[in-house]
C-alpha positions as CSV (number, residue, x, y, z in Angstrom):
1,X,17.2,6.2,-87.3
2,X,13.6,6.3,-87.9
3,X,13.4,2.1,-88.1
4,X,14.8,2.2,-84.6
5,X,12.5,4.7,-83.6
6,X,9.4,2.7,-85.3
7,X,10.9,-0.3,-83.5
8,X,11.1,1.4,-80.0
9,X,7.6,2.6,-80.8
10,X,6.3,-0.7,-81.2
11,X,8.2,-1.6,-78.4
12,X,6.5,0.6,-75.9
13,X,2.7,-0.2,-77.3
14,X,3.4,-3.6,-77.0
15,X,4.4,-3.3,-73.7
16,X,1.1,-1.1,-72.8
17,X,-0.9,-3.0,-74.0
18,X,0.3,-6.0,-72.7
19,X,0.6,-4.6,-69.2
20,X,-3.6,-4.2,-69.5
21,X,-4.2,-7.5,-68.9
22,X,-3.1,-9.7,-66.2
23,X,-3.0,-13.4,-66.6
24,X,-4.8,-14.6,-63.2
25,X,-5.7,-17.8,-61.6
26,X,-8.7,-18.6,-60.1
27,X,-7.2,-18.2,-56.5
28,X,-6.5,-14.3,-57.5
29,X,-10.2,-14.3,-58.5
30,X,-11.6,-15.8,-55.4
31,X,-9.5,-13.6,-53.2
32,X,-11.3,-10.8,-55.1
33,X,-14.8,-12.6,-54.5
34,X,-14.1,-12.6,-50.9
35,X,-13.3,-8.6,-50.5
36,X,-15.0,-7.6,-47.1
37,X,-14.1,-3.6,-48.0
38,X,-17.0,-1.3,-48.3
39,X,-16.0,-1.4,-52.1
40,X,-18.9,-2.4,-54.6
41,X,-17.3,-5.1,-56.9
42,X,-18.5,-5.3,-60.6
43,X,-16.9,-8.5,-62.0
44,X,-18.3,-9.1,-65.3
45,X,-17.3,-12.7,-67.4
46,X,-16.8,-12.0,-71.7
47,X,-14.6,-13.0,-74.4
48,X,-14.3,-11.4,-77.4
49,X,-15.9,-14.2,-79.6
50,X,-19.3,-13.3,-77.4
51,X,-21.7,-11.1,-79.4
52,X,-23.8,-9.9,-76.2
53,X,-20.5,-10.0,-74.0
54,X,-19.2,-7.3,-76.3
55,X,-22.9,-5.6,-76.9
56,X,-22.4,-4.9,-73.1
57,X,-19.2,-3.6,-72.6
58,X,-19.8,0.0,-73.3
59,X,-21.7,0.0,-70.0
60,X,-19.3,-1.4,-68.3
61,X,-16.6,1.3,-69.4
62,X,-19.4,4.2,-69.1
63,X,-19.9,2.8,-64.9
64,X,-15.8,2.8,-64.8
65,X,-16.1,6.2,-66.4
66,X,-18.9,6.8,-63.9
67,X,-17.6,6.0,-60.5
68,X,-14.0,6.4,-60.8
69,X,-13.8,8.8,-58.0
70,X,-15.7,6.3,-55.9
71,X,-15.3,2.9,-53.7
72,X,-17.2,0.9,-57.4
73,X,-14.3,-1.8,-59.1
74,X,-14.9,-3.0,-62.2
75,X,-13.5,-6.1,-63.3
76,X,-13.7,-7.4,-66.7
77,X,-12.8,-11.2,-66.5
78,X,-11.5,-12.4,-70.2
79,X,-12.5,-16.4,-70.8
80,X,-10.3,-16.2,-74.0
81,X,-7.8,-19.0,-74.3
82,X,-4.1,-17.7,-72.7
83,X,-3.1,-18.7,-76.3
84,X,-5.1,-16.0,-78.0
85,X,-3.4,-12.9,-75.4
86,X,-1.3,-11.6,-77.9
87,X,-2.9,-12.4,-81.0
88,X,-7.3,-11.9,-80.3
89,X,-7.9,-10.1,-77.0
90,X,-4.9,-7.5,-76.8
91,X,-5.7,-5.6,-79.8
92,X,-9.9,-6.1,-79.2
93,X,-8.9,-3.8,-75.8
94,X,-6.7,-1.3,-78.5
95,X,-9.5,-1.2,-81.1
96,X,-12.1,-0.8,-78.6
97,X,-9.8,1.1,-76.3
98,X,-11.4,-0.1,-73.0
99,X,-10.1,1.3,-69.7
100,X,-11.9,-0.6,-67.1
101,X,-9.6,-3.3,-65.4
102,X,-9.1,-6.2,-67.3
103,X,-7.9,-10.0,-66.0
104,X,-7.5,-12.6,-68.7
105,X,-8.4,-16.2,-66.3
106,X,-6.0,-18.7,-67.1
107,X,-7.8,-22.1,-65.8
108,X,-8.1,-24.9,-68.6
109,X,-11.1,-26.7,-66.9
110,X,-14.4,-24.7,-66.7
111,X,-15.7,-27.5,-64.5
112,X,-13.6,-27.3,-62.0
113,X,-13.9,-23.7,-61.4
114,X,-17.5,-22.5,-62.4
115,X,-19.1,-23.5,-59.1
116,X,-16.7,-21.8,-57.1
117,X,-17.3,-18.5,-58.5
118,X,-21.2,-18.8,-58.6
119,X,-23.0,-22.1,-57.6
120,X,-25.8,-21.1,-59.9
121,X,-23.8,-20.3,-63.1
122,X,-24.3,-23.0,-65.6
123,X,-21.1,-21.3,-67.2
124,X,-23.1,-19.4,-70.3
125,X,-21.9,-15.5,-71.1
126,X,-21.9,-13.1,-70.2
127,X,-22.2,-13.2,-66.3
128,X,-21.6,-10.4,-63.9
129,X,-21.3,-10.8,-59.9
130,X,-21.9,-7.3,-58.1
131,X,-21.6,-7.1,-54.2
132,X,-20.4,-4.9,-51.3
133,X,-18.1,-7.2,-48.9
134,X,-19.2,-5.4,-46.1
135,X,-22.8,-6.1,-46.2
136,X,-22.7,-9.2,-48.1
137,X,-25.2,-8.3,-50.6
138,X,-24.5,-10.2,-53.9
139,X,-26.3,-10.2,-57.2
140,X,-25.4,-12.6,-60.0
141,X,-26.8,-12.0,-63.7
142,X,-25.9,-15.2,-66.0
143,X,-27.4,-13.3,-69.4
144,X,-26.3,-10.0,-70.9
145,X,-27.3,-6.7,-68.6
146,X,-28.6,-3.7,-69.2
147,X,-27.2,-0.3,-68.8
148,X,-29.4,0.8,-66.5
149,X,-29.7,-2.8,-64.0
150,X,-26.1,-2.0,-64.2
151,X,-26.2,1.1,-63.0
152,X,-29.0,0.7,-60.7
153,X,-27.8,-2.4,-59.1
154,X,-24.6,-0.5,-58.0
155,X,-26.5,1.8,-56.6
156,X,-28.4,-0.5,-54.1
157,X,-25.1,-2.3,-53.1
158,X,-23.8,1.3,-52.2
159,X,-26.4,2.1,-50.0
């Protein structure tokens, strides 16, 4: 009895954890790019084998903690391999127990892709796009961000 329920346990933490992270294409992404809702997007581009990616995450839970109640999405956009789901970036989101929303891009060729999202990325991390679809304003940081431009740059894209 208690082997099944250890197996049913591991069953259903599997099956949370695994249901954190959506595999995505870049056409989900761009749909998300082009939001014209009065919602301020954070989108912010890691992987857990980047030291500042990971330095800044905190503040990127602490503004999901932040503005929960409010029109801010954050978007944490995993460049892991698809490969490495199950075995790297699944339990980096347990250990670090990270709530924000979290998309793991499945698109082999950065090439193809890294203009689309940002003309002027030259595809380093960490990068984070933050804009309001309704008044257009967009801000792209291709380096690793501070709490508070975080936090203040969210501000000016609600106002």
């Amino acid at each position: 009895m208690n082997r099944i329920f250890a197996l049913l346990l591991g069953i259903f933490a599997y099956c949370t954890a695994h249901a954190q992270v959506e595999v995505v294409s870049l056409a989900k992404l761009e749909a998300v790019l082009s939001s014209s809702t009065d919602t301020v997007h954070v989108i912010n581009f890691w992987a857990t084998w980047c030291k500042p990616c990971i330095e800044e995450l905190p503040y990127f839970e602490e503004a999901h903690s932040f503005y929960a109640s409010s029109n801010v999405r954050i978007l944490l956009v995993s460049l892991d391999m698809s490969s490495e789901l199950e075995r790297t970036l699944l339990p980096f989101i347990k250990k670090r127990k990270l709530q924000s929303e979290i998309v793991l891009l499945n698109e082999p060729d950065p090439n193809a892709w890294i203009d689309k999202i940002e003309p002027n990325w030259t595809g380093s991390l960490p990068a984070t796009i933050i804009f309001n679809g309704t008044s257009k304003k967009r801000l792209f940081f291709e380096r690793q961000i501070t709490k508070e431009e975080l936090f203040s740059t969210i501000q000016q894209m609600k106002e």
